[in-house]
Every structure is written in structure tokens, then in C-alpha cells.
Residue, then its C-alpha position, 0 to 999 in steps of 0.5 A: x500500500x505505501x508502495x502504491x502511495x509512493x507511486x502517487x505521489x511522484x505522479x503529482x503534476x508540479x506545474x500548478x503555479x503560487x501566488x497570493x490568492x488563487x484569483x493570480x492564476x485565473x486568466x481569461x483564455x481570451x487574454x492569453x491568445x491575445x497577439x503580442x502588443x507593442x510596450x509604450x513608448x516613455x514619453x508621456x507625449x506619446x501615450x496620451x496625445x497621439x493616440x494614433x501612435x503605432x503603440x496602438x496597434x488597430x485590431x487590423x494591424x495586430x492580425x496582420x503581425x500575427x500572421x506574418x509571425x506565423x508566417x516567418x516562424x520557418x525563418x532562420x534563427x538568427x533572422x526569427x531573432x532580428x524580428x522578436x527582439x527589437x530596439x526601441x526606436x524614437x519613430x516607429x518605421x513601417x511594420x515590416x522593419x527589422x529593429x532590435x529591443x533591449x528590453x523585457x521579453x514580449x508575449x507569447x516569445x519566451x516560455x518559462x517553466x517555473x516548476x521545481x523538482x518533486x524534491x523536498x527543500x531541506x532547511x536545517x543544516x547537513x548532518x543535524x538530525x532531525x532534518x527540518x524541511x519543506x514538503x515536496x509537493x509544496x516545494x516543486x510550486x515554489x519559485x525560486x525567491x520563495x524558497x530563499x524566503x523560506x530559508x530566511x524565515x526559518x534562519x530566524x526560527x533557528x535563531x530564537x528571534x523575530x524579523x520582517x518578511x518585507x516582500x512587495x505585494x504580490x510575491x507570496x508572504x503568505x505561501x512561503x509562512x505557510x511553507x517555512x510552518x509546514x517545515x519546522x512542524x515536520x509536516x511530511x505527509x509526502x514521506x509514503x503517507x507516514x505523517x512525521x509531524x512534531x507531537x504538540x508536547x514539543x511545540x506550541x501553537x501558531x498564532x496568526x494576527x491579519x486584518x478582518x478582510x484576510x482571515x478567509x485567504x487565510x484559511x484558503x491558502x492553508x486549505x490549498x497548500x497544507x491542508x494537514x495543519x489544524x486551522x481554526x478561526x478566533x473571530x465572531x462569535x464562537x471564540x469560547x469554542x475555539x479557545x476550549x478546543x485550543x486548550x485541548x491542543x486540537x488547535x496548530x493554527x489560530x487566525x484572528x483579526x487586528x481588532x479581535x485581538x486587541x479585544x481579547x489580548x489578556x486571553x489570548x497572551x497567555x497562551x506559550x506560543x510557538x510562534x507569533x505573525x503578524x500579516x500587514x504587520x505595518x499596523x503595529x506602526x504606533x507604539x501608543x495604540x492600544x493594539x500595540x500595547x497588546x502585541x508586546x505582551x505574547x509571550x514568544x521571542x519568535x515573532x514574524x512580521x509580513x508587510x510590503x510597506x515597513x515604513x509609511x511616513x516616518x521614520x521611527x516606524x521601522x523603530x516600533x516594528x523591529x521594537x515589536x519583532x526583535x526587542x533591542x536590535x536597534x537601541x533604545x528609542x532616544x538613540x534610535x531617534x538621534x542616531x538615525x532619525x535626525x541625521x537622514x531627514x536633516x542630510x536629506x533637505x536640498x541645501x544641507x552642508x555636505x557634512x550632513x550629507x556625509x554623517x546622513x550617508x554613513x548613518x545609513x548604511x549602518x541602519x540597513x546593516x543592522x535591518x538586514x539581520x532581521x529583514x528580508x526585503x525583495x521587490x518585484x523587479x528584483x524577483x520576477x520583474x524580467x517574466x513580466x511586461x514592465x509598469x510605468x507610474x505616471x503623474x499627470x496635473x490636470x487643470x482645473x475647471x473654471x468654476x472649480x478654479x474659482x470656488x477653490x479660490x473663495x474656500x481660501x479665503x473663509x475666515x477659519x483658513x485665513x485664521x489658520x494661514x495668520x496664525x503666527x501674526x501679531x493680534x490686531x488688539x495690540x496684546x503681545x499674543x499671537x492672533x491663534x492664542x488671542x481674538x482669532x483663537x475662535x472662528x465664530x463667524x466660520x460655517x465649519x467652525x460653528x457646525x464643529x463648536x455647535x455645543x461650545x461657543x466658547x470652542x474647544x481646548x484645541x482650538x484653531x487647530x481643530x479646524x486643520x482637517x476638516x478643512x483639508x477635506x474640503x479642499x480635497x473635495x473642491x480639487x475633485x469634484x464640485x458636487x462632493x462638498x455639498x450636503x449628503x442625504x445620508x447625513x443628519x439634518x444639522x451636518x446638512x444644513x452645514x453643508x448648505x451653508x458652506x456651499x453657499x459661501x464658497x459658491x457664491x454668485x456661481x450657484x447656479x452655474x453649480x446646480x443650487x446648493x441641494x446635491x443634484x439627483x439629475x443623472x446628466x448634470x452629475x455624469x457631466x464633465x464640464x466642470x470637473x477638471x479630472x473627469x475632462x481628461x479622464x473622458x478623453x484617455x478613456x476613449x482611447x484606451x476603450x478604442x484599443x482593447x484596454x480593460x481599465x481599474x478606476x480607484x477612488x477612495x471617495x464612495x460619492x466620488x465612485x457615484x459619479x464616476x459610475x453614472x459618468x460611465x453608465x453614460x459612455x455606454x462602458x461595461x463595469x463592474x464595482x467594488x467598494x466598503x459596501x460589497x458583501x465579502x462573499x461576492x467580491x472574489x465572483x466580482x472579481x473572477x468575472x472582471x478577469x474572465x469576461x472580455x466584454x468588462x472593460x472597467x472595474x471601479x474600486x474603492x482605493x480602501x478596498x482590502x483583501x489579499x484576493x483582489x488580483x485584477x490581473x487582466x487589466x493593463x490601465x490603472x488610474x488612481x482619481x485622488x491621491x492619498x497623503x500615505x503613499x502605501x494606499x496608491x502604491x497598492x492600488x497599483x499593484x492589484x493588476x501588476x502583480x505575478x500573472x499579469x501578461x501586458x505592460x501596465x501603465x498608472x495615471x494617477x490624476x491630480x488638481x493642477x494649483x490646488x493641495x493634491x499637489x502636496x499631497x504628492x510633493x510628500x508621497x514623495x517625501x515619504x517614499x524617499x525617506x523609505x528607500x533610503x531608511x530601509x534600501x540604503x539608496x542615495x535619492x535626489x535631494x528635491x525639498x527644503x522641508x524636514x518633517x517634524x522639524x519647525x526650522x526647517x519646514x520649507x515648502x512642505x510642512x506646516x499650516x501655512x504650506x497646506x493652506x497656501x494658493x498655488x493657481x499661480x504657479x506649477x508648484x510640483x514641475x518648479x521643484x523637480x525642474x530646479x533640484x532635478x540632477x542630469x544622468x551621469x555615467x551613461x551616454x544617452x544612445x546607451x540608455x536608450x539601447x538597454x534600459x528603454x527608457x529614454x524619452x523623446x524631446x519634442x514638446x507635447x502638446x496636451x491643451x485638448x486633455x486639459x493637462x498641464x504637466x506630468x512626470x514619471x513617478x520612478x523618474x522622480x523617486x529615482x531609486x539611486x540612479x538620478x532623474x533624467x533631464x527627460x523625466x518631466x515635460x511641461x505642457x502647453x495648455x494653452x494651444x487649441x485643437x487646430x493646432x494639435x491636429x496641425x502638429x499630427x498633419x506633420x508627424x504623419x508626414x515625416x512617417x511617410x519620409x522621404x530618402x533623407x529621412x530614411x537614410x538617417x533612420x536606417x544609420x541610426x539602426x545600424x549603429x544601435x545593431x553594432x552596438x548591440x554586437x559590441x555588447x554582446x562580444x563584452x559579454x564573451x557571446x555570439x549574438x544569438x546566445x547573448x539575446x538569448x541571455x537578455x530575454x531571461x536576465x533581470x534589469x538590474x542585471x542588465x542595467x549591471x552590464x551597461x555600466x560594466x561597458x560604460x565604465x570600459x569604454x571611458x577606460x579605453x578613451x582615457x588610454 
């Protein structure tokens, strides 16, 4: 009988792929023979105005590549070579052209197998006994990161302590805990149907702490992967159940929420746990929250963290997370705080001496020294970037809507904002006092402070500060669309009757223009684009993306905001489908399914706040982010529902932002953050942008402070003035070199955008720039002012030199002819022919190949110097 067993198991099929959710490996037969479609080009340029660009291959045009593939495929190999890899060109030539790409393997060129031997991975050291290693039927579905993953995890186990699994989102946190779990409890039942598992008198229990909207994936992931643990969920209302059956030790594995264990932690601490995770364990962020206070009192030393986001904001988060996952490994809090903290935000300010950039650079090579003990961090590009097609994250200032401009303009002006702005000056009484310490301290004249303050005239303890984020809101608000700020039936007659009174001040004499005060139920004035600056654009770039087969994820953090933009949709004729706080649980992975399976779905409207591991959108190929968040984490994983593991096409972001108004801060310290973030937690050098130091009143520059937040941008590109002035020019690798290997250069001719209303836009990762300095390409500023006439004029002529005469050609076909010769330059380096080095360039990672352009670059200076 263990014979027959054995036979089975070696007969088990190892091509079933992981991902974070079974949704990953669900992909519409309709996308995977969907013919190879050309990568954008980099220039913004391209991508949004001229939407007959040859990135935009017309149905008639892919079938017709598609044939002539099948046509050539009884070519010569090294002739098949020439037409699937090909060079990016500044302008695409006739179709038939022959051209070479140095770039990320197209669809449908290269088959990769991901599956492993049926072997198990053994994770203890030769010669100890008994051996610790992961199953092989879970093994062979691991890639090759997840095994390394894997290791990491159980070195930490070995070693007594906790730390991060800090992987991006998508890469599989929860399949490699779940493979490192079944390794340590010896859960062997591959081994002739013999179960070697440790007795429960050897180990503890597991505990695993996520949030609510995970606990399902939870319990799926161990159904689908090892399914012999013994799994039981602490959440509703059979808790008391659940612990008697735990006490009993007929619980391996207890799942329960954030929110429940910060309820039930004096029971659930008692317990000797073996070991202690923490899913999206950036929750633990806060040292003063009272779920925080819980979670240092389990007794374990062995306590893993998994989040794809260490650090959000600040700092002295990664300090309370690896205070929580390894107690001590980065000093006290006051050493912390002055030994790292200070110094990298200080050395990161535009104008700091040089010897704060030093102490900053040493500081941090000394923190990711120490981080990486206790912290694996991998991300995309690094792991599985060179199987996929790429993601390019655009940021693109939309101008604001003449009404909006001016309502927008009278909000400044309220009394509460002015009270905010003037805060610091000299009372007009005469008193040696501050105005916000003396007669402006309230704002009895203010429609939000009276609503705020309708119990205590006499305001608050707080007061003007308590007026900071309300009035936020309604600036963010106004930048998005006008109907947002006025009164929500939902709400109680006194916070309408608010609400009326705001629009009336802020609308004043255009309040008709804007529909009256009331909250307009007319479907065509509410799917209306004419005076929202975003929905303008955003019409326009939909079209053309419809046009060309795109499907479509549209995010907005805001529920009105997603009843707009539904009827907006409703009315284009589009077929959508929609997900928000309000969907049920157990219908959102159908909703889900249907969108990645069904070709007809060509928009799926989500909530920015919509959790759960098991929204993979995969399938579509167009993400556009509505209104930015101040915690750059939300839109950063908003991206990531579709460009994750199994999605087949290049995935372009538009995150939309009010040209003029706060979204513009918001974004100048999304990068801030992000910045801080990559070099706290990566070690990278980031181009110093900002005069602003966060929580440093001496130095709050451009960014921090009240009077920032609340300051009138309409007269000025406030993002474009600090990128264009603090920007560095590309050093170290010629123009022609970029553009051969990485892809990545952008075309110099001016954009022309007036019809989509777009005033300027950049490439987030040009900004955020990773190490590697911005190129002097990476933003454009567009002229809004130029009309439709004009636009038309300037296609006329680019179609025209399409169709070229001999001098054009002739300076093309060298231009081709250089870039093949410096292909066989690259590649001779190399020690290869021409066909293996393609070969080695459809399969290395880019950061192996950005390695081996600066291996060349730094050769060719040396053989110049000589």
C-alpha cells in the first residue's frame, strides 16, 4: 500500500503555479491568445496625445503581425531573432522593419517553466538530525525567491528571534509562512503517507494576527497548500469554542483579526506560543495604540512580521516594528531617534552642508546593516520583474475647471483658513499674543467652525487647530469634484444644513452655474464633465484606451466620488463592474473572477480602501488612481492589484491630480515619504528635491506646516518648479546607451496636451529615482494653452515625416545600424555570439542588465582615457 502511495505521489503534476490568492492564476483564455502588443513608448507625449501612435496597434494591424509571425516562424534563427527582439526606436518605421529591443521579453516569445523538482527543500543544516524541511509537493510550486524566503524565515526560527518578511505585494508572504510552518512542524505527509509531524508536547501553537478582510485567504491558502495543519478561526462569535478546543491542543493554527485581538489580548497572551505573525504587520506602526500595547505582551521571542510597506511616513516606524519583532536590535528609542532619525531627514533637505550629507550617508548604511539581520526585503523587479511586461507610474496635473478654479479660490479665503494661514501674526488688539492664542483663537463667524463648536461657543481646548482637517477635506473635495462638498442625504439634518451653508459661501454668485446648493439627483448634470477638471481628461484617455482593447481599474477612495464616476460611465455606454466598503465579502472574489474572465468588462471601479489579499485584477493593463492619498502605501497598492505575478501586458498608472490646488502636496510628500523609505530601509542615495524636514519647525520649507497646506498655488506649477530646479542630469551613461538597454529614454519634442486639459506630468520612478538620478527627460511641461487646430496641425506633420522621404530614411536606417553594432559590441563584452547573448537578455533581470551597461560604460571611458 505505501508502495502504491509512493507511486502517487511522484505522479503529482508540479506545474500548478503560487501566488497570493488563487484569483493570480485565473486568466481569461481570451487574454492569453491575445497577439503580442507593442510596450509604450516613455514619453508621456506619446501615450496620451497621439493616440494614433503605432503603440496602438488597430485590431487590423495586430492580425496582420500575427500572421506574418506565423508566417516567418520557418525563418532562420538568427533572422526569427532580428524580428522578436527589437530596439526601441524614437519613430516607429513601417511594420515590416527589422529593429532590435533591449528590453523585457514580449508575449507569447519566451516560455518559462517555473516548476521545481518533486524534491523536498531541506532547511536545517547537513548532518543535524532531525532534518527540518519543506514538503515536496509544496516545494516543486515554489519559485525560486520563495524558497530563499523560506530559508530566511526559518534562519530566524533557528535563531530564537523575530524579523520582517518585507516582500512587495504580490510575491507570496503568505505561501512561503505557510511553507517555512509546514517545515519546522515536520509536516511530511509526502514521506509514503507516514505523517512525521512534531507531537504538540514539543511545540506550541501558531498564532496568526491579519486584518478582518484576510482571515478567509487565510484559511484558503492553508486549505490549498497544507491542508494537514489544524486551522481554526478566533473571530465572531464562537471564540469560547475555539479557545476550549485550543486548550485541548486540537488547535496548530489560530487566525484572528487586528481588532479581535486587541479585544481579547489578556486571553489570548497567555497562551506559550510557538510562534507569533503578524500579516500587514505595518499596523503595529504606533507604539501608543492600544493594539500595540497588546502585541508586546505574547509571550514568544519568535515573532514574524509580513508587510510590503515597513515604513509609511516616518521614520521611527521601522523603530516600533523591529521594537515589536526583535526587542533591542536597534537601541533604545532616544538613540534610535538621534542616531538615525535626525541625521537622514536633516542630510536629506536640498541645501544641507555636505557634512550632513556625509554623517546622513554613513548613518545609513549602518541602519540597513543592522535591518538586514532581521529583514528580508525583495521587490518585484528584483524577483520576477524580467517574466513580466514592465509598469510605468505616471503623474499627470490636470487643470482645473473654471468654476472649480474659482470656488477653490473663495474656500481660501473663509475666515477659519485665513485664521489658520495668520496664525503666527501679531493680534490686531495690540496684546503681545499671537492672533491663534488671542481674538482669532475662535472662528465664530466660520460655517465649519460653528457646525464643529455647535455645543461650545466658547470652542474647544484645541482650538484653531481643530479646524486643520476638516478643512483639508474640503479642499480635497473642491480639487475633485464640485458636487462632493455639498450636503449628503445620508447625513443628519444639522451636518446638512452645514453643508448648505458652506456651499453657499464658497459658491457664491456661481450657484447656479453649480446646480443650487441641494446635491443634484439629475443623472446628466452629475455624469457631466464640464466642470470637473479630472473627469475632462479622464473622458478623453478613456476613449482611447476603450478604442484599443484596454480593460481599465478606476480607484477612488471617495464612495460619492465612485457615484459619479459610475453614472459618468453608465453614460459612455462602458461595461463595469464595482467594488467598494459596501460589497458583501462573499461576492467580491465572483466580482472579481468575472472582471478577469469576461472580455466584454472593460472597467472595474474600486474603492482605493478596498482590502483583501484576493483582489488580483490581473487582466487589466490601465490603472488610474482619481485622488491621491497623503500615505503613499494606499496608491502604491492600488497599483499593484493588476501588476502583480500573472499579469501578461505592460501596465501603465495615471494617477490624476488638481493642477494649483493641495493634491499637489499631497504628492510633493508621497514623495517625501517614499524617499525617506528607500533610503531608511534600501540604503539608496535619492535626489535631494525639498527644503522641508518633517517634524522639524526650522526647517519646514515648502512642505510642512499650516501655512504650506493652506497656501494658493493657481499661480504657479508648484510640483514641475521643484523637480525642474533640484532635478540632477544622468551621469555615467551616454544617452544612445540608455536608450539601447534600459528603454527608457524619452523623446524631446514638446507635447502638446491643451485638448486633455493637462498641464504637466512626470514619471513617478523618474522622480523617486531609486539611486540612479532623474533624467533631464523625466518631466515635460505642457502647453495648455494651444487649441485643437493646432494639435491636429502638429499630427498633419508627424504623419508626414512617417511617410519620409530618402533623407529621412537614410538617417533612420544609420541610426539602426549603429544601435545593431552596438548591440554586437555588447554582446562580444559579454564573451557571446549574438544569438546566445539575446538569448541571455530575454531571461536576465534589469538590474542585471542595467549591471552590464555600466560594466561597458565604465570600459569604454577606460579605453578613451588610454
Amino acid at each position: 500500500m505505501s508502495l502504491l502511495h509512493t507511486f502517487k505521489q511522484t505522479l503529482k503534476p508540479c506545474s500548478t503555479l503560487p501566488s497570493s490568492s488563487s484569483a493570480s492564476s485565473q486568466i481569461s483564455s481570451t487574454q492569453e491568445l491575445e497577439p503580442t502588443r507593442k510596450p509604450p513608448k516613455s514619453s508621456l507625449s506619446q501615450q496620451l496625445l497621439r493616440l494614433d501612435d503605432s503603440y496602438f496597434l488597430p485590431s487590423k494591424h495586430e492580425s496582420k503581425i500575427s500572421k506574418t509571425q506565423v508566417e516567418d516562424s520557418n525563418l532562420l534563427p538568427e533572422e526569427t531573432l532580428k524580428r522578436s527582439i527589437k530596439f526601441d526606436e524614437e519613430n516607429k518605421e513601417e511594420d515590416d522593419e527589422i529593429s532590435i529591443e533591449f528590453g523585457r521579453p514580449g508575449l507569447n516569445r519566451v516560455e518559462f517553466d517555473y516548476s521545481g523538482p518533486y524534491e523536498p527543500l531541506v532547511l536545517s543544516s547537513i548532518g543535524v538530525i532531525p532534518i527540518i524541511q519543506v514538503p515536496a509537493s509544496i516545494n516543486c510550486r515554489l519559485l525560486e525567491h520563495q524558497r530563499e524566503g523560506v530559508k530566511f524565515l526559518y534562519n530566524l526560527y533557528r535563531n530564537n528571534h523575530g524579523g520582517i518578511l518585507g516582500d512587495d505585494m504580490g510575491l507570496g508572504k503568505t505561501i512561503q509562512t505557510i511553507a517555512f510552518l509546514a517545515g519546522v512542524y515536520g509536516k511530511d505527509c509526502d514521506a509514503a503517507g507516514t505523517d512525521t509531524s512534531v507531537s504538540d508536547s514539543q511545540k506550541g501553537p501558531v498564532l496568526i494576527i491579519c486584518p478582518s478582510s484576510v482571515i478567509h485567504n487565510w484559511e484558503s491558502e492553508f486549505s490549498r497548500w497544507a491542508s494537514f495543519f489544524k486551522v481554526s478561526v478566533y473571530h465572531g462569535a464562537n471564540r469560547d469554542t475555539i479557545l476550549e478546543k485550543l486548550n485541548a491542543r486540537g488547535v496548530e493554527v489560530l487566525v484572528t483579526s487586528f481588532d479581535t485581538f486587541r479585544i481579547q489580548g489578556p486571553v489570548l497572551s497567555e497562551i506559550n506560543w510557538e510562534i507569533v505573525i503578524a500579516d500587514e504587520a505595518h499596523r503595529l506602526k504606533n507604539e501608543k495604540s492600544k493594539l500595540y500595547e497588546a502585541c508586546l505582551k505574547i509571550k514568544t521571542k519568535k515573532r514574524l512580521g509580513l508587510t510590503g510597506t515597513v515604513m509609511q511616513n516616518k521614520i521611527t516606524e521601522l523603530f516600533n516594528l523591529f521594537e515589536w519583532v526583535a526587542p533591542g536590535s536597534l537601541g533604545t528609542r532616544e538613540h534610535f531617534r538621534e542616531y538615525y532619525d535626525e541625521p537622514l531627514k536633516q542630510g536629506q533637505r536640498a541645501t544641507a552642508p555636505e557634512r550632513f550629507v556625509h554623517i546622513a550617508e554613513k548613518r545609513k548604511q549602518h541602519l540597513v546593516s543592522v535591518l538586514s539581520k532581521y529583514m528580508l526585503r525583495r521587490t518585484k523587479e528584483e524577483t520576477i520583474g524580467h517574466l513580466m511586461m514592465g509598469k510605468e507610474d505616471n503623474v499627470v496635473f490636470c487643470q482645473m475647471s473654471e468654476l472649480q478654479k474659482r470656488v477653490y479660490q473663495r474656500m481660501l479665503q473663509l475666515p477659519e483658513i485665513q485664521c489658520l494661514v495668520n496664525k503666527d501674526k501679531p493680534c490686531a488688539c495690540g496684546s503681545p499674543l499671537k492672533q491663534s492664542e488671542c481674538c482669532r483663537r475662535i472662528v465664530p463667524d466660520g460655517p465649519i467652525w460653528s457646525y464643529i463648536h455647535r455645543d461650545s461657543p466658547d470652542g474647544c481646548d484645541s482650538c484653531p487647530f481643530c479646524l486643520v482637517l476638516p478643512c483639508l477635506v474640503k479642499l480635497q473635495q473642491v480639487s475633485n469634484h464640485l458636487e462632493l462638498v455639498k450636503p449628503n442625504a445620508r447625513d443628519d439634518a444639522d451636518k446638512q444644513k452645514k453643508d448648505a451653508d458652506f456651499v453657499s459661501a464658497v459658491f457664491g454668485t456661481d450657484i447656479d452655474l453649480a446646480g443650487g446648493v441641494a446635491a443634484s439627483e439629475s443623472f446628466m448634470d452629475l455624469s457631466d464633465v464640464k466642470h470637473c477638471g479630472k473627469m475632462r481628461a479622464l473622458e478623453k484617455l478613456m476613449a482611447s484606451w476603450i478604442s484599443k482593447g484596454d480593460k481599465i481599474l478606476l480607484f477612488s477612495y471617495s464612495v460619492r466620488m465612485l457615484d459619479i464616476l459610475e453614472k459618468f460611465l453608465i453614460r459612455k455606454g462602458y461595461s463595469f463592474a464595482r467594488l467598494d466598503g459596501s460589497t458583501p465579502t462573499n461576492l467580491r472574489q465572483s466580482l472579481v473572477d468575472d472582471f478577469n474572465a469576461s472580455p466584454s468588462k472593460q472597467v472595474f471601479l474600486i474603492s482605493t480602501r478596498a482590502g483583501g489579499l484576493g483582489l488580483n485584477l490581473v487582466s487589466a493593463n490601465r490603472v488610474v488612481i482619481f485622488d491621491p492619498n497623503w500615505n503613499p502605501s494606499h496608491d502604491l497598492q492600488a497599483q499593484d492589484r493588476s501588476f502583480r505575478y500573472g499579469q501578461k501586458r505592460h501596465v501603465v498608472v495615471f494617477r490624476l491630480l488638481a493642477a494649483g490646488s493641495l493634491e499637489e502636496l499631497v504628492y510633493t510628500r508621497q514623495v517625501y515619504k517614499q524617499q525617506l523609505s528607500n533610503i531608511a530601509v534600501a540604503g539608496k542615495m535619492e535626489t535631494r528635491y525639498f527644503e522641508g524636514v518633517q517634524d522639524c519647525k526650522e526647517f519646514q520649507g515648502e512642505l510642512f506646516g499650516i501655512s504650506n497646506l493652506f497656501r494658493d498655488l493657481s499661480d504657479k506649477l508648484f510640483t514641475s518648479e521643484i523637480v525642474e530646479l533640484r532635478k540632477d542630469s544622468k551621469k555615467g551613461v551616454s544617452d544612445d546607451e540608455e536608450e539601447i538597454l534600459c528603454s527608457s529614454k524619452q523623446e524631446t519634442q514638446e507635447p502638446i496636451l491643451g485638448d486633455l486639459g493637462i498641464v504637466y506630468a512626470h514619471r513617478n520612478e523618474d522622480i523617486i529615482n531609486g539611486g540612479r538620478a532623474a533624467t533631464s527627460t523625466s518631466s515635460q511641461r505642457f502647453n495648455v494653452e494651444r487649441d485643437s487646430n493646432e494639435n491636429l496641425e502638429y499630427a498633419d506633420q508627424k504623419k508626414k515625416k512617417r511617410k519620409g522621404g530618402s533623407e529621412e530614411e537614410g538617417i533612420c536606417f544609420s541610426k539602426r545600424e549603429r544601435k545593431r553594432e552596438k548591440y554586437k559590441m555588447l554582446a562580444e563584452f559579454k564573451g557571446m555570439e549574438i544569438m546566445e547573448f539575446s538569448r541571455w537578455v530575454l531571461s536576465a533581470s534589469p538590474f542585471v542588465r542595467e549591471k552590464i551597461l555600466q560594466e561597458f560604460s565604465d570600459r569604454v571611458k577606460v579605453g578613451l582615457g588610454k
